[in-house]
C-alpha positions in Angstrom: 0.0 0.0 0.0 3.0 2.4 1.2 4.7 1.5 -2.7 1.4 2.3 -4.6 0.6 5.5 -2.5 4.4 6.9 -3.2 3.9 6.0 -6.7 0.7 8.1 -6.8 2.2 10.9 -5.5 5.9 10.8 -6.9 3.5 10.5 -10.6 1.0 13.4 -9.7 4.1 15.9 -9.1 6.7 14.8 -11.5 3.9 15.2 -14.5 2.6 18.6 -12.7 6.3 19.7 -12.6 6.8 18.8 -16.0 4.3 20.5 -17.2 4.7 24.2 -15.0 8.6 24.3 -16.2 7.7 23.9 -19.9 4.9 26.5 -19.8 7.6 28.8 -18.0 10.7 27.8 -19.8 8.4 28.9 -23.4 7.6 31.9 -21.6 11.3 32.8 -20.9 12.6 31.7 -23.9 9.4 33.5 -26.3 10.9 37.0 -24.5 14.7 35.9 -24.9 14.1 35.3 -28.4 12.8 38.2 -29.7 16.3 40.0 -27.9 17.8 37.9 -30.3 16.3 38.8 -32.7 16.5 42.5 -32.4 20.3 41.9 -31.5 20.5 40.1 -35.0 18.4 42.8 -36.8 20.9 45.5 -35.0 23.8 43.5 -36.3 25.2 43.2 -32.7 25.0 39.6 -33.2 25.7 36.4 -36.3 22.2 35.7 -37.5 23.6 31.9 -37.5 24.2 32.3 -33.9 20.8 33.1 -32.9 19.9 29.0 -32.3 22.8 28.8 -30.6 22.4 31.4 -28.1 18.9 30.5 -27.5 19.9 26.8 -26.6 22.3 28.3 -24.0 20.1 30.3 -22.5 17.2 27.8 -22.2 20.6 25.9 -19.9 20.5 28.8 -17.9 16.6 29.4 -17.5 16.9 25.8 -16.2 18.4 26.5 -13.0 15.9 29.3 -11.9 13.1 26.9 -13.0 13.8 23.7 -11.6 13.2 24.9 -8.5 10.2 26.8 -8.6 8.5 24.0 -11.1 9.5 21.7 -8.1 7.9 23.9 -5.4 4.7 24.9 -7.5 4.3 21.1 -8.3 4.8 20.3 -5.0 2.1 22.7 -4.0 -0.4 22.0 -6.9 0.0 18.4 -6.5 -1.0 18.8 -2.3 -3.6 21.1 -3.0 -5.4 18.7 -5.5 -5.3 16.1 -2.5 -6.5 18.6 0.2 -9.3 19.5 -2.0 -10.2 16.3 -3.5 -10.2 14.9 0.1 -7.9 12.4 -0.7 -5.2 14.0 1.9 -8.0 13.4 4.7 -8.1 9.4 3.2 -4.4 9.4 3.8 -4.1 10.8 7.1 -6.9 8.2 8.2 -4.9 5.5 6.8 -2.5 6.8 9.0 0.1 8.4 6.5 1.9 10.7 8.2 4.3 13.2 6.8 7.3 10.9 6.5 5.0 9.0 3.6 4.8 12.2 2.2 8.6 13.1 1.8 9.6 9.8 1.0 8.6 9.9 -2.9 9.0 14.1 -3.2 12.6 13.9 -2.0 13.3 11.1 -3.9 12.3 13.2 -7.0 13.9 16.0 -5.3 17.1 14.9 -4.9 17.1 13.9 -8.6 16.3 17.5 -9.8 18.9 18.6 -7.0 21.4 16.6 -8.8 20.5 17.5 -12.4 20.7 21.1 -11.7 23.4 21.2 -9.2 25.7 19.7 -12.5 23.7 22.4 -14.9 24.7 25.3 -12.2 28.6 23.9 -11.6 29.3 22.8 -15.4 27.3 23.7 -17.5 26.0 27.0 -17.3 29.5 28.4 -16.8 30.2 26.7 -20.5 26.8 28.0 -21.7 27.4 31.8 -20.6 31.1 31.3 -21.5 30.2 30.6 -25.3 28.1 33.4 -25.6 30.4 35.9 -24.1 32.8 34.3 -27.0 30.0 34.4 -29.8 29.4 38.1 -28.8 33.1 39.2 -28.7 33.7 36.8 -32.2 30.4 39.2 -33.3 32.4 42.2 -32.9 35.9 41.2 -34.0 33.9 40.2 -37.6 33.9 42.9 -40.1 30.4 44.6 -39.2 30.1 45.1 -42.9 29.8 41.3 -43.4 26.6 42.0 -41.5 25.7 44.5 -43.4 22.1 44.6 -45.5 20.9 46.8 -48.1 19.2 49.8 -47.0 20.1 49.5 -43.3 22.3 51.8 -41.5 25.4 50.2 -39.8 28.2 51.1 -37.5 31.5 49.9 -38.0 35.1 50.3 -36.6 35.9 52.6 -33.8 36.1 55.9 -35.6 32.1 56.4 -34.8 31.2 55.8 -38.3 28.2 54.5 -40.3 27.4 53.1 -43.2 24.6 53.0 -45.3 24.4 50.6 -48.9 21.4 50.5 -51.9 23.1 47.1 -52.9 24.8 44.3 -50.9 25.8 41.3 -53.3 26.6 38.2 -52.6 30.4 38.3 -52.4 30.3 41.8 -50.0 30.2 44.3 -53.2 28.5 47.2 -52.0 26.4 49.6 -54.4 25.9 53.3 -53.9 27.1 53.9 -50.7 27.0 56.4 -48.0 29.6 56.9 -45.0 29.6 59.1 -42.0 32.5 59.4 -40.1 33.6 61.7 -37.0 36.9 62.6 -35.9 37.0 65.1 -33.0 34.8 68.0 -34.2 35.6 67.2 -37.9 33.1 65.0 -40.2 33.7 63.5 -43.2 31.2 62.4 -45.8 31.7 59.7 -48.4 29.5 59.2 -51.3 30.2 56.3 -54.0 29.1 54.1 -56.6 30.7 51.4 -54.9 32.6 50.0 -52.5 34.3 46.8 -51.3 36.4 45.7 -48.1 40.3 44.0 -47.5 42.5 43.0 -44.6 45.1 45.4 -43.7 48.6 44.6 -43.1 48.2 45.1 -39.6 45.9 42.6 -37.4 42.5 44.3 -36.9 42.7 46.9 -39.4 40.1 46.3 -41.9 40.7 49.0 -45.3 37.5 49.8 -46.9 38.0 50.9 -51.0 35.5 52.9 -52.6 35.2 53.5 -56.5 33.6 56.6 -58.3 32.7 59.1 -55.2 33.1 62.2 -53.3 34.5 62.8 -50.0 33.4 65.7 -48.2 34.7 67.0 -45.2 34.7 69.8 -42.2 33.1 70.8 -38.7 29.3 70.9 -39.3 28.5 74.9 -38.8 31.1 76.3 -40.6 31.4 77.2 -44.3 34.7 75.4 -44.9 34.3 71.9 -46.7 36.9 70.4 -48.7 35.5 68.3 -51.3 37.5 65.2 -52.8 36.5 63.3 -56.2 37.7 60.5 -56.3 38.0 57.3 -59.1 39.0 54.5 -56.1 39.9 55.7 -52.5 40.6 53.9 -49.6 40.1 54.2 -45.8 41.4 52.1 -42.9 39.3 51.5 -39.9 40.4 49.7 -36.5 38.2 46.9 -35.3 36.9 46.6 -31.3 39.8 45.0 -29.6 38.7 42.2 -27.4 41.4 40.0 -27.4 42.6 41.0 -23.6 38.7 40.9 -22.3 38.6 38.7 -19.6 35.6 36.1 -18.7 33.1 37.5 -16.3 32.6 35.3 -13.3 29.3 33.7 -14.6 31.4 32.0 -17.0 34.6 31.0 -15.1 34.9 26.9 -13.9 33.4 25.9 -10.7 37.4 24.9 -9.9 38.7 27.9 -10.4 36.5 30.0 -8.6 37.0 27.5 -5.5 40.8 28.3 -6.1 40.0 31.9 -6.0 40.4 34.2 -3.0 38.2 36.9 -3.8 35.0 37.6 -2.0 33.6 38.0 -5.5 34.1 34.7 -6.8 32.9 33.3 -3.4 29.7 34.4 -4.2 29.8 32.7 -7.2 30.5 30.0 -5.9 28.2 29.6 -3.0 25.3 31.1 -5.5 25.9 28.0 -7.9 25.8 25.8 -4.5 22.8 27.5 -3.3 20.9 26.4 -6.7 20.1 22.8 -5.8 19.9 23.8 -1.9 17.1 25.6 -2.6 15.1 23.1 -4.6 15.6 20.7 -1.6 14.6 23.4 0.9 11.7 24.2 -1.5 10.2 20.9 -1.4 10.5 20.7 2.2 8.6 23.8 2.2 6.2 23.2 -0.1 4.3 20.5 2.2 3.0 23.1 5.1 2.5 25.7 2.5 0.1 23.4 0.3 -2.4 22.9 3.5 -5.8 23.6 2.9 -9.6 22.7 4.0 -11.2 20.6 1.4 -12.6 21.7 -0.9 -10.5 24.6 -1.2 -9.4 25.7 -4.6 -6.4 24.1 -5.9 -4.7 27.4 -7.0 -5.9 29.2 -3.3 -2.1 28.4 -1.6 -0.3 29.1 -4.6 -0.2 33.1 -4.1 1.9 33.1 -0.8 4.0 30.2 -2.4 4.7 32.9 -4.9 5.4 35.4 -2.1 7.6 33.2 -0.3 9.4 32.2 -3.4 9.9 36.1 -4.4 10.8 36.5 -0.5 13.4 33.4 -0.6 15.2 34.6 -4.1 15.4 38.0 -2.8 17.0 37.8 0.1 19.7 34.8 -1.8 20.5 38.3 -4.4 20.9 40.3 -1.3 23.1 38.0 0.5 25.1 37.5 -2.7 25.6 41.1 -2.8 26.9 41.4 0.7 29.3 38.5 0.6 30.5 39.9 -2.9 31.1 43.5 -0.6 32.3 41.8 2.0 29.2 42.5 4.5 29.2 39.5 5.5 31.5 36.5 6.2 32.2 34.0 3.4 31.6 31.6 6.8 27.9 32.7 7.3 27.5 33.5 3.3 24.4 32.7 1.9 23.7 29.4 4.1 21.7 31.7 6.9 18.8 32.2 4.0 18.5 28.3 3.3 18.8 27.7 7.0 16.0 30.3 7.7 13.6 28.6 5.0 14.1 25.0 6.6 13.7 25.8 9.9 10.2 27.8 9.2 9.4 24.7 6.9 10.1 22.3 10.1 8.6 24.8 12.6 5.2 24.8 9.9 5.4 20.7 9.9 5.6 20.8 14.1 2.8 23.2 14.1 0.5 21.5 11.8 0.6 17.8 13.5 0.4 19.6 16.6 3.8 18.7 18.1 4.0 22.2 19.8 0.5 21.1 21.6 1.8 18.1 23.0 4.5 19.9 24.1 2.2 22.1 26.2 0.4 19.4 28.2 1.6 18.5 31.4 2.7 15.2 32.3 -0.5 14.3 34.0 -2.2 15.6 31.2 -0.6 13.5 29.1 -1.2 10.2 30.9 -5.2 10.5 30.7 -6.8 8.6 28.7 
């Protein structure tokens, strides 16, 4: 009976988790996508890297919703049996809150160890190879990304670029440039245009055919004007060759090997991703109490609450170990600790352990 009743519940809030994380994870990943998109549009990022970015970002979504899919679950799943009256069949049969946890932390501590590995390995990888995709972004010749009649910038002279015609090989038709130097602009107008490595690593030359260059400081009467049959202009590309990863996207190892209040935030952060699922569930038991009947969806607003209150104060107690506030020692373990002990204090409250507690010993030996 104990086996069929854990299966009933271990099935009723792994399908119910299941299904909240998906319906989030879309939700996350419809916003994220249109980012990527606009980043794309804005040429601030490879159109063939859009998949790619999106798959490591659904990584990292993963960790935020593991754990609240698990708590919700938890908390749907109870509801249903509060309100259905099976929880009042259970508690007859003498199921106590031990049969309870036994199948929920069972699927708990799976989760735990799925997104414990997501938030030590993998994510670090994931946000690592976007931070390269975006710097490989803007080490590529931004004119590679550029399409016909959309404005561009390119290089780090403050210049853009505008083309009629992009053709397949990079040949550029009727072209417009802008570029500023100081108070001086200078204006390029030409039939076409086509770009070249320079001798020198990151220096892109840009060669124009059959224009005008026009230049001066806008306000003053003073332009020189330039017709040209081919002209050529060198531009420097962003140098991100000495940028350095951010700590999102450094190995679990090496921020352990790291003395730097900073990366122990980090570190205890990625820790505190699969602590909190476990506390989660533990507290998702006492919160998902109801009277039967009771709507399904009546608990989950202050599960909400307490969620918002729990991943709050985790960001503020990053923030103070990351300034030094507080001790690495007490870190971000006091927040976890709080959470479990009101879960256990909300258990002994429920099954009335705190009245027992009150009788007096001859109380307690009546019949």
């Amino acid at each position: 009976m104990s086996s069929i009743l854990s299966r009933y519940i271990l099935k009723e809030t792994a399908l119910t988790w299941l299904a909240v994380t998906l319906v989030l994870l879309l939700i996350l990943l419809t916003n994220q996508f249109a980012q990527v998109l606009g980043d794309a549009a804005a040429a601030k990022l490879p159109k063939d890297a859009v998949l790619a970015v999106m798959g490591f970002s659904s990584i990292t979504y993963l960790t935020i919703l593991m754990p609240l899919g698990m708590f919700l679950s938890v908390m749907l799943a109870m509801a249903r049996f509060y309100r259905d009256s099976e929880m009042a069949a259970m508690m007859a049969s003498g199921v106590g809150p031990l049969a309870l946890y036994r199948p929920l932390i069972t699927f708990a501590l799976v989760l735990a160890a799925t997104v414990g590995y997501l938030s030590m390995d993998l994510v670090p990888r994931a946000t690592q190879r976007v931070q390269i995709i975006s710097e490989e972004a803007k080490q590529r010749a931004e004119l590679g990304l550029l399409e016909a009649g959309r404005f561009v910038s390119f290089g780090t002279d403050n210049a853009v670029m505008y083309a009629e015609k992009v053709s397949d090989s990079g040949r550029l038709t009727n072209v417009f440039v802008q570029r500023r130097r100081g108070e001086t602009v200078e204006l390029i107008l030409a039939e076409q245009a086509a770009q070249q490595n320079g001798d020198d690593a990151g220096v892109r030359i840009l060669t124009f055919y059959n224009g005008r260059r026009y230049e001066g400081v806008p306000g003053s009467h003073e332009f020189r004007v330039i017709k040209f049959e081919e002209h050529g202009i060198p531009y420097a590309m962003p140098d991100v060759t000495s940028s350095e990863l951010a700590l999102e996207s450094q190995a679990t190892l090496d921020l352990f090997a790291a003395d730097d209040p900073a990366a122990a935030a980090e570190l205890q952060w990625r820790i505190s991703v699969p602590l909190t699922l476990l506390v989660l569930t533990v507290l998702a038991v006492p919160l998902s109490r109801s009277a039967p009947r009771e709507g399904r969806y009546s608990r989950i607003t202050v599960g909400i609450l307490v969620y918002v209150i729990y991943a709050n104060l985790l960001g503020a107690a990053k923030v103070w170990v990351e300034q030094g506030v507080v001790s690495q020692a007490v870190g971000m373990w006091w927040v976890h600790a709080l959470f479990l002990l009101g879960a256990i204090g909300m258990l002994l409250h429920q099954y009335g352990i705190f009245s027992n507690l009150k009788l007096t010993p001859q109380a307690r030996l009546l019949p």
